[in-house]
PDB file of N, CA, C and O in Angstrom:
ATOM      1  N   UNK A   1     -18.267  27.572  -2.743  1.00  0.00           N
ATOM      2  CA  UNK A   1     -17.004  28.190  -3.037  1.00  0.00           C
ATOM      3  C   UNK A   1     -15.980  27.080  -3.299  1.00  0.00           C
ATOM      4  O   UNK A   1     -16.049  26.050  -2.629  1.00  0.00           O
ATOM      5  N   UNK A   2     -15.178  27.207  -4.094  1.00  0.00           N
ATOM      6  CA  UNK A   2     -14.313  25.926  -4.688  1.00  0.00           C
ATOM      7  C   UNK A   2     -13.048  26.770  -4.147  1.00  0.00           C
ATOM      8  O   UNK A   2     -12.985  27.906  -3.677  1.00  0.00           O
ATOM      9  N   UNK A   3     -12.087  25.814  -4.383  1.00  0.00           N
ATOM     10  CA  UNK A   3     -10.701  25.865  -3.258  1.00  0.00           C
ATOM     11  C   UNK A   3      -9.762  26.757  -4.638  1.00  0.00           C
ATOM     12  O   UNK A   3      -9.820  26.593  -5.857  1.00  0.00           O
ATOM     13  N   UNK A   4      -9.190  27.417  -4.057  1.00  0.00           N
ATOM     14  CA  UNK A   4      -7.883  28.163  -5.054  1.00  0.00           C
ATOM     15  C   UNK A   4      -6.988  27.043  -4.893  1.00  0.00           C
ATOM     16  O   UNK A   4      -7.007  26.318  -5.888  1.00  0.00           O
ATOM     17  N   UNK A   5      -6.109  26.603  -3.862  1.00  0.00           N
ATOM     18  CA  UNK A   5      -5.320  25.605  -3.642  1.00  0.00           C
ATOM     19  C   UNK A   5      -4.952  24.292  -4.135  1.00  0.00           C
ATOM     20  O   UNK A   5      -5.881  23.535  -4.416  1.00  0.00           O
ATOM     21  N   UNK A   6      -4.172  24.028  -4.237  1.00  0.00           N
ATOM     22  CA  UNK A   6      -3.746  22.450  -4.411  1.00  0.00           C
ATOM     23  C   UNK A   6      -3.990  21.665  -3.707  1.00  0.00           C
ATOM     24  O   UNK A   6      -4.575  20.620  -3.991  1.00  0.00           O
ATOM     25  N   UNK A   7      -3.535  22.047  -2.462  1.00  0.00           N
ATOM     26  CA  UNK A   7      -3.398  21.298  -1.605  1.00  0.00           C
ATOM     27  C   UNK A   7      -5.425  21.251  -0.727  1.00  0.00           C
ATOM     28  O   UNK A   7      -5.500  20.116  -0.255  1.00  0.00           O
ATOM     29  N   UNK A   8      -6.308  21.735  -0.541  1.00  0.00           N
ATOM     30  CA  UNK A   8      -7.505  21.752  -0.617  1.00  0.00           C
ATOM     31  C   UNK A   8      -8.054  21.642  -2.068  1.00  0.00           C
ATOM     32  O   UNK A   8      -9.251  21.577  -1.790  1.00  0.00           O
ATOM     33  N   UNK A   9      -8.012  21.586  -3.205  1.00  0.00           N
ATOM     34  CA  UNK A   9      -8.239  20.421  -4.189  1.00  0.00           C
ATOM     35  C   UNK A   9      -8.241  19.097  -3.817  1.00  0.00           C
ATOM     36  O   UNK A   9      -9.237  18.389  -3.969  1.00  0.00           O
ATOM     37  N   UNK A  10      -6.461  18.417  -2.999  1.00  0.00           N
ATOM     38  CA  UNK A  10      -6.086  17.262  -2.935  1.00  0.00           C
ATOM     39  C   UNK A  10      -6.836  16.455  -1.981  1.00  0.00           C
ATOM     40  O   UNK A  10      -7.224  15.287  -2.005  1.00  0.00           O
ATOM     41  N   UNK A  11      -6.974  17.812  -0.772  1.00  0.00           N
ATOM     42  CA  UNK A  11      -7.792  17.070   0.308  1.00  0.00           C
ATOM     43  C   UNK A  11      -8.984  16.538  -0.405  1.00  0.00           C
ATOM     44  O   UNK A  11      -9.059  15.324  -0.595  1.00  0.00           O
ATOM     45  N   UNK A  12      -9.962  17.371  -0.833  1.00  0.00           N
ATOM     46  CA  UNK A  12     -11.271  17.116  -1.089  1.00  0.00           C
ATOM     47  C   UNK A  12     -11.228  15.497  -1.948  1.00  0.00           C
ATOM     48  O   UNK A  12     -11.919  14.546  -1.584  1.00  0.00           O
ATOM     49  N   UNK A  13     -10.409  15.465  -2.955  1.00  0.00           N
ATOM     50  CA  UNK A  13     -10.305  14.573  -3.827  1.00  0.00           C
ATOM     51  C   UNK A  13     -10.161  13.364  -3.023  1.00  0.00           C
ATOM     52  O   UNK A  13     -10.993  12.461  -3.117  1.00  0.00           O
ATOM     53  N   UNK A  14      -8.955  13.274  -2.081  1.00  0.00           N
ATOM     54  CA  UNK A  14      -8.833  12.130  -1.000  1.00  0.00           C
ATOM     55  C   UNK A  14     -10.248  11.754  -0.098  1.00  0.00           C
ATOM     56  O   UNK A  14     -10.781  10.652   0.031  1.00  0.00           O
ATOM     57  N   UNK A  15     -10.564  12.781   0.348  1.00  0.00           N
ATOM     58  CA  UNK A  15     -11.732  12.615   1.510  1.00  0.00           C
ATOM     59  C   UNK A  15     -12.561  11.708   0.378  1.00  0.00           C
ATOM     60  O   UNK A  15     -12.717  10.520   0.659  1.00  0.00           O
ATOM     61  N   UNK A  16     -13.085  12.185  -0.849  1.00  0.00           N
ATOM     62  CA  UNK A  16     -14.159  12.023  -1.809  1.00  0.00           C
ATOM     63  C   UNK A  16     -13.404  10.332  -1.963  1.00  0.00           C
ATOM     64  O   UNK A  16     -14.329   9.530  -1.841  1.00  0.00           O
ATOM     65  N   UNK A  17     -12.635   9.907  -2.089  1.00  0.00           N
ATOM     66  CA  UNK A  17     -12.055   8.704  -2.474  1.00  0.00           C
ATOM     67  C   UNK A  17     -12.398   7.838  -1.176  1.00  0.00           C
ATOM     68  O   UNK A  17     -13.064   6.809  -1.289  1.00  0.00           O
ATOM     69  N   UNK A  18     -11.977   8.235  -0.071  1.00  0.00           N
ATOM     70  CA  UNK A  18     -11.796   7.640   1.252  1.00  0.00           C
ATOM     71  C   UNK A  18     -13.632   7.228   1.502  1.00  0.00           C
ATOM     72  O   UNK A  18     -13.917   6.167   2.058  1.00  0.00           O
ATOM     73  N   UNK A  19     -14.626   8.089   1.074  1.00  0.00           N
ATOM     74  CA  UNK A  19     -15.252   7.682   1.264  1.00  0.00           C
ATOM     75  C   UNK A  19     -16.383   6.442   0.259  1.00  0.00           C
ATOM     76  O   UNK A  19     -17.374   5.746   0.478  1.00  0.00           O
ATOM     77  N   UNK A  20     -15.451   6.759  -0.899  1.00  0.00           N
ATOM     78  CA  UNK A  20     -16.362   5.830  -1.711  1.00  0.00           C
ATOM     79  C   UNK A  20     -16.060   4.449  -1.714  1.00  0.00           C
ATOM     80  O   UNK A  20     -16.826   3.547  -2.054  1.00  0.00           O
ATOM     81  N   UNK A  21     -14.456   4.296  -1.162  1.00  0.00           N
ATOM     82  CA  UNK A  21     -13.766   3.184  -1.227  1.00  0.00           C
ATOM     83  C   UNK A  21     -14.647   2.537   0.030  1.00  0.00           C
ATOM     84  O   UNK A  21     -15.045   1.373   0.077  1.00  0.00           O
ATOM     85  N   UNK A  22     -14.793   3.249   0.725  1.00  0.00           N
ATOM     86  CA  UNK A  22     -15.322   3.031   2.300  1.00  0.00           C
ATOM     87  C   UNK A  22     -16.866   2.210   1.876  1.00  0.00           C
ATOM     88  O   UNK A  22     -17.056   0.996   1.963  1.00  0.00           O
ATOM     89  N   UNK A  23     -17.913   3.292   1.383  1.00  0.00           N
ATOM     90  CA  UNK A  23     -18.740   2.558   1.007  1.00  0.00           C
ATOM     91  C   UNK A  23     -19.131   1.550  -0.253  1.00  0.00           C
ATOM     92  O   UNK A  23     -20.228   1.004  -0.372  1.00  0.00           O
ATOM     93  N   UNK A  24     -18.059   1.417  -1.133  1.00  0.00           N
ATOM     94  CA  UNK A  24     -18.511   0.441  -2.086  1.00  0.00           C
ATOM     95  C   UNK A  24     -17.560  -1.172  -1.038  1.00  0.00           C
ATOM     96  O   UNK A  24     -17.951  -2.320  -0.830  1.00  0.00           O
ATOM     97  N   UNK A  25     -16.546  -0.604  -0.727  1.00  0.00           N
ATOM     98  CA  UNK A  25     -16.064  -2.151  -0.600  1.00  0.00           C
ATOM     99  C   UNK A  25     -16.289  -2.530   1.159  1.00  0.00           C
ATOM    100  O   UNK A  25     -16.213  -3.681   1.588  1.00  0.00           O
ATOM    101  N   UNK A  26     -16.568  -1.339   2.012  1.00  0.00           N
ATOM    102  CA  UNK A  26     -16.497  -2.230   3.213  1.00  0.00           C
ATOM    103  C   UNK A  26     -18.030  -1.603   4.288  1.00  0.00           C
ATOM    104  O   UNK A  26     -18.198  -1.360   5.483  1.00  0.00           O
ATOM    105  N   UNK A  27     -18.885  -1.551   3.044  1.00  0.00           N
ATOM    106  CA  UNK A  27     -20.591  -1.145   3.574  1.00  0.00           C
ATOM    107  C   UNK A  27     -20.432  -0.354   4.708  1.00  0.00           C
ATOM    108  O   UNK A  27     -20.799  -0.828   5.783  1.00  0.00           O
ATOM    109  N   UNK A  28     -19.662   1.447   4.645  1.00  0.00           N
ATOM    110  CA  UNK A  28     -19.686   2.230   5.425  1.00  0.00           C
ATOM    111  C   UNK A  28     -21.282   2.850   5.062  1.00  0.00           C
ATOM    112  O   UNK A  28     -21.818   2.580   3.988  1.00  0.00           O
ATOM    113  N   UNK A  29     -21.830   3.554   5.919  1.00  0.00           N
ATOM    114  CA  UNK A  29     -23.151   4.334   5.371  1.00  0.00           C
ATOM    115  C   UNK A  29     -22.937   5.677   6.691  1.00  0.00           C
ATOM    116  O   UNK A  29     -22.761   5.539   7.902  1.00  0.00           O
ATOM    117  N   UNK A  30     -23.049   7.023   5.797  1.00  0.00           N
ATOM    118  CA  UNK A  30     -22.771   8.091   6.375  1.00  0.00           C
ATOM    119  C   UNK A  30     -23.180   8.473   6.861  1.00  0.00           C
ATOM    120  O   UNK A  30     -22.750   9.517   7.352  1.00  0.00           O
ATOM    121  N   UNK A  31     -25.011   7.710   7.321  1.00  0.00           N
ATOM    122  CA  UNK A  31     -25.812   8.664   7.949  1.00  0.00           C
ATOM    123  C   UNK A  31     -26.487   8.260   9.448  1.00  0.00           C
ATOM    124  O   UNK A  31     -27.528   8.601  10.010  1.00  0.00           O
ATOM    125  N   UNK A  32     -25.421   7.405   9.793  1.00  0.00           N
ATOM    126  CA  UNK A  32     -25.221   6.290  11.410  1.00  0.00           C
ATOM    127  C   UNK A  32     -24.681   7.441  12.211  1.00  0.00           C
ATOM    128  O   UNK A  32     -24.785   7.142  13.401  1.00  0.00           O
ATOM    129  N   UNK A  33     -24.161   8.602  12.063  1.00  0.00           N
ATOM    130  CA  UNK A  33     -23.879   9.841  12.641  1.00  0.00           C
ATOM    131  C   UNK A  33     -22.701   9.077  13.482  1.00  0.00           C
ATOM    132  O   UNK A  33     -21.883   8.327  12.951  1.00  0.00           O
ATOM    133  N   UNK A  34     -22.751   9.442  15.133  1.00  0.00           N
ATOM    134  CA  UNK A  34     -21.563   8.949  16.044  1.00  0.00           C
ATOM    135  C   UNK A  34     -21.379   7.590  16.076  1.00  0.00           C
ATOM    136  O   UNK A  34     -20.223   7.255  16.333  1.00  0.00           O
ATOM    137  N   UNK A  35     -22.323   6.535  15.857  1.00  0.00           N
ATOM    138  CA  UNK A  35     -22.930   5.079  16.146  1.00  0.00           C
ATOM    139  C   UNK A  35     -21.795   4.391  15.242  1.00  0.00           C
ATOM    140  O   UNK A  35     -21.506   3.234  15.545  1.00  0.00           O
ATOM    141  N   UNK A  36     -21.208   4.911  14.298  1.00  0.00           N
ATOM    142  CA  UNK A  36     -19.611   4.278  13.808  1.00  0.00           C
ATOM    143  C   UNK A  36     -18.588   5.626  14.284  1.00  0.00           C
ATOM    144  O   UNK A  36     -18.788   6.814  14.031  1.00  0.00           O
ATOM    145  N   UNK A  37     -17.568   5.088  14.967  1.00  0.00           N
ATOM    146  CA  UNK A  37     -16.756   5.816  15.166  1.00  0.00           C
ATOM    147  C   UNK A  37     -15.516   6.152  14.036  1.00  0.00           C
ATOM    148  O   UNK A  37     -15.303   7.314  13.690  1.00  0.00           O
ATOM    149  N   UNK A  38     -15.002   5.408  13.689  1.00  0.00           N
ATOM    150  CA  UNK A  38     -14.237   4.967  11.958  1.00  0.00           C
ATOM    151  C   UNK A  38     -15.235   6.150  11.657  1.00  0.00           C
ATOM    152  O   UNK A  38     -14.870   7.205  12.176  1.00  0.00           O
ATOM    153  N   UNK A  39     -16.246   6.212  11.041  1.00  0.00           N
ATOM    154  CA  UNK A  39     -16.347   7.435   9.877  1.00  0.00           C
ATOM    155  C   UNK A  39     -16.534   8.150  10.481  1.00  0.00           C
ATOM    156  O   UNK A  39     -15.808   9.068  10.099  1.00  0.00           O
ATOM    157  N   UNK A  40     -17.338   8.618  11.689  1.00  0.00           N
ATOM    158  CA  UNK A  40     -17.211  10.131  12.359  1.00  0.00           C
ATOM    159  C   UNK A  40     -15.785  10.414  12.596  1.00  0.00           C
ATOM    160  O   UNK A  40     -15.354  11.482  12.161  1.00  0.00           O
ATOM    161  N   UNK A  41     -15.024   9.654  13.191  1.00  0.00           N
ATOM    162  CA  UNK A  41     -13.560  10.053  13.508  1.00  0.00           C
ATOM    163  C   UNK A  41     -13.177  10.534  11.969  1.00  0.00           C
ATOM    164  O   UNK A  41     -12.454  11.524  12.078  1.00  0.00           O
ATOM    165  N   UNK A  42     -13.345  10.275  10.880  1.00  0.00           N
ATOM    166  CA  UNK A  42     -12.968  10.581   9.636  1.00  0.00           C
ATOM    167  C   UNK A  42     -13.493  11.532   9.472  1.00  0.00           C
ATOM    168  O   UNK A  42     -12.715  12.432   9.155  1.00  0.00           O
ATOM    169  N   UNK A  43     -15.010  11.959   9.562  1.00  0.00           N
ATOM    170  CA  UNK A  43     -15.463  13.470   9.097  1.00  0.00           C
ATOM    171  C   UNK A  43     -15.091  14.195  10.030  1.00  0.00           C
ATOM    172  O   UNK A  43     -14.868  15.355   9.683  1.00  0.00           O
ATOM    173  N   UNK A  44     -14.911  13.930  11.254  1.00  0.00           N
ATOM    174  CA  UNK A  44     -13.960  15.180  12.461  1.00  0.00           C
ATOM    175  C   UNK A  44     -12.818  15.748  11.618  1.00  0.00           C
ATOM    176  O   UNK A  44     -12.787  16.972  11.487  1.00  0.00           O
ATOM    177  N   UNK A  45     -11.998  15.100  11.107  1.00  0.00           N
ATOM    178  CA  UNK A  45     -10.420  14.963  10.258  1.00  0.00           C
ATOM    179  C   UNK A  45     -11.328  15.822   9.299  1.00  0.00           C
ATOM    180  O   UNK A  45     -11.523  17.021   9.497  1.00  0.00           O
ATOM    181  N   UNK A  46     -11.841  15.154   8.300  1.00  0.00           N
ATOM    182  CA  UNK A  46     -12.106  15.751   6.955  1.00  0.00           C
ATOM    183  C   UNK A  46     -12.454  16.972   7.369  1.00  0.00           C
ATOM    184  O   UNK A  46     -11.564  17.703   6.934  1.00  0.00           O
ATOM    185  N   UNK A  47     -13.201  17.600   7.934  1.00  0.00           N
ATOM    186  CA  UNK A  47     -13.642  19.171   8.414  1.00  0.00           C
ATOM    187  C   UNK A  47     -12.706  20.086   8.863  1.00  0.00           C
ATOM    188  O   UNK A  47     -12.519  21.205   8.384  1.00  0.00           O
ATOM    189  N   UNK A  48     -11.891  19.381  10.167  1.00  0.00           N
ATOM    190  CA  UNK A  48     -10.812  20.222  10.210  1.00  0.00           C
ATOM    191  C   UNK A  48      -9.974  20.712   9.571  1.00  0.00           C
ATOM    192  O   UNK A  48      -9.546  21.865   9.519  1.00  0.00           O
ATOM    193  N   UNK A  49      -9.671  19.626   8.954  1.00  0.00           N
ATOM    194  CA  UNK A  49      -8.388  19.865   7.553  1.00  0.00           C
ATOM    195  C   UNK A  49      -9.080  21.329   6.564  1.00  0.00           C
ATOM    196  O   UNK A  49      -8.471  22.387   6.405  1.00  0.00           O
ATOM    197  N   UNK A  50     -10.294  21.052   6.076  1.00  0.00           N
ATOM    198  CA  UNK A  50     -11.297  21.717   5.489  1.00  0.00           C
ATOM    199  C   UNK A  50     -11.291  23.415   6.505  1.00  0.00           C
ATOM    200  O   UNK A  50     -10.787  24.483   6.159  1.00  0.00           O
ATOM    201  N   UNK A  51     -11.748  23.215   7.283  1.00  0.00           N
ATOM    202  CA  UNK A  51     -11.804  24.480   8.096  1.00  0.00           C
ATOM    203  C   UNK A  51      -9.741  25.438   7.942  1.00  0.00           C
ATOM    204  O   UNK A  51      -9.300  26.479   7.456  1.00  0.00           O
ATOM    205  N   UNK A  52      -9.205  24.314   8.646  1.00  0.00           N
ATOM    206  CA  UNK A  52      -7.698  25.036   8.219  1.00  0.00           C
ATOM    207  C   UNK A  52      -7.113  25.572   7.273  1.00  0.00           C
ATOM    208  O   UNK A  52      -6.338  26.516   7.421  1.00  0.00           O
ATOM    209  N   UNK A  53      -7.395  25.058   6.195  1.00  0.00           N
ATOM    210  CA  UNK A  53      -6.876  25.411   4.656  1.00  0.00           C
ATOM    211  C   UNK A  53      -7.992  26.748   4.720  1.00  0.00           C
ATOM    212  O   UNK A  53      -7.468  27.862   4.704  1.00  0.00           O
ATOM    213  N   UNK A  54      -9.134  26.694   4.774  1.00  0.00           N
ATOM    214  CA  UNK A  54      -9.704  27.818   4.778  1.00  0.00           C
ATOM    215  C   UNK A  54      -9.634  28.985   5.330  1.00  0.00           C
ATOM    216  O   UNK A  54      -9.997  29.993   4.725  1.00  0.00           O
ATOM    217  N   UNK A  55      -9.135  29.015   6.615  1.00  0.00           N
ATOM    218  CA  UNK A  55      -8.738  30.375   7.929  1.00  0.00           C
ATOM    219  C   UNK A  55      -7.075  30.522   6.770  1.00  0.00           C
ATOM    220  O   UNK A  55      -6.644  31.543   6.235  1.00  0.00           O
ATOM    221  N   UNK A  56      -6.474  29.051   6.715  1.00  0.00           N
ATOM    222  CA  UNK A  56      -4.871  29.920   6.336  1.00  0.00           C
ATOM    223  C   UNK A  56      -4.794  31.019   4.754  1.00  0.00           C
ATOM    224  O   UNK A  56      -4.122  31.965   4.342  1.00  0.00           O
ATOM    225  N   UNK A  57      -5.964  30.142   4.279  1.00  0.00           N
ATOM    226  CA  UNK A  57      -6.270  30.857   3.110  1.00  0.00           C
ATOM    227  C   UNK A  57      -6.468  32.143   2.937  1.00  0.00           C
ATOM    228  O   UNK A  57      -5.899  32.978   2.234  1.00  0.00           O
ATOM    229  N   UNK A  58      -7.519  32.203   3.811  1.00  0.00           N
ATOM    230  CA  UNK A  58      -8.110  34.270   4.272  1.00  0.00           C
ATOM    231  C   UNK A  58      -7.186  34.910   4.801  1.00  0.00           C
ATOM    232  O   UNK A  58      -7.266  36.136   4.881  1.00  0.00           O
ATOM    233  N   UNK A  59      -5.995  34.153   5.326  1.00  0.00           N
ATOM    234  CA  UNK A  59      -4.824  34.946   6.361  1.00  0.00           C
ATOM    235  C   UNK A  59      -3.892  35.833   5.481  1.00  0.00           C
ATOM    236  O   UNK A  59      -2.988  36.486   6.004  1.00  0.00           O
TER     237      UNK A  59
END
């Protein structure tokens, strides 16, 4: 399901940036799960944000 919103467009676009910047310039790899805190603390963020726009959306 793709976002009606702007503002969940913008997120996605940022998260999608945050993480490529992450792994081309400072060798993040996404699949270390909790074992980096930096990117789990980031996909905690990225989801929530994600989950919110979505409940305010249906509201």
């Amino acid at each position: 399901m793709r976002s009606q919103s702007i503002a969940g467009t913008a997120v996605g676009v940022l998260a999608f940036l945050v993480g490529l910047v992450g792994y081309v310039a400072f060798g993040w790899r996404f699949g270390d799960g909790a074992s980096n805190p930096l990117t789990f603390g980031l996909a905690v963020v990225a989801v929530a944000v994600a989950v919110g726009l979505t409940v305010r959306d249906r509201l």
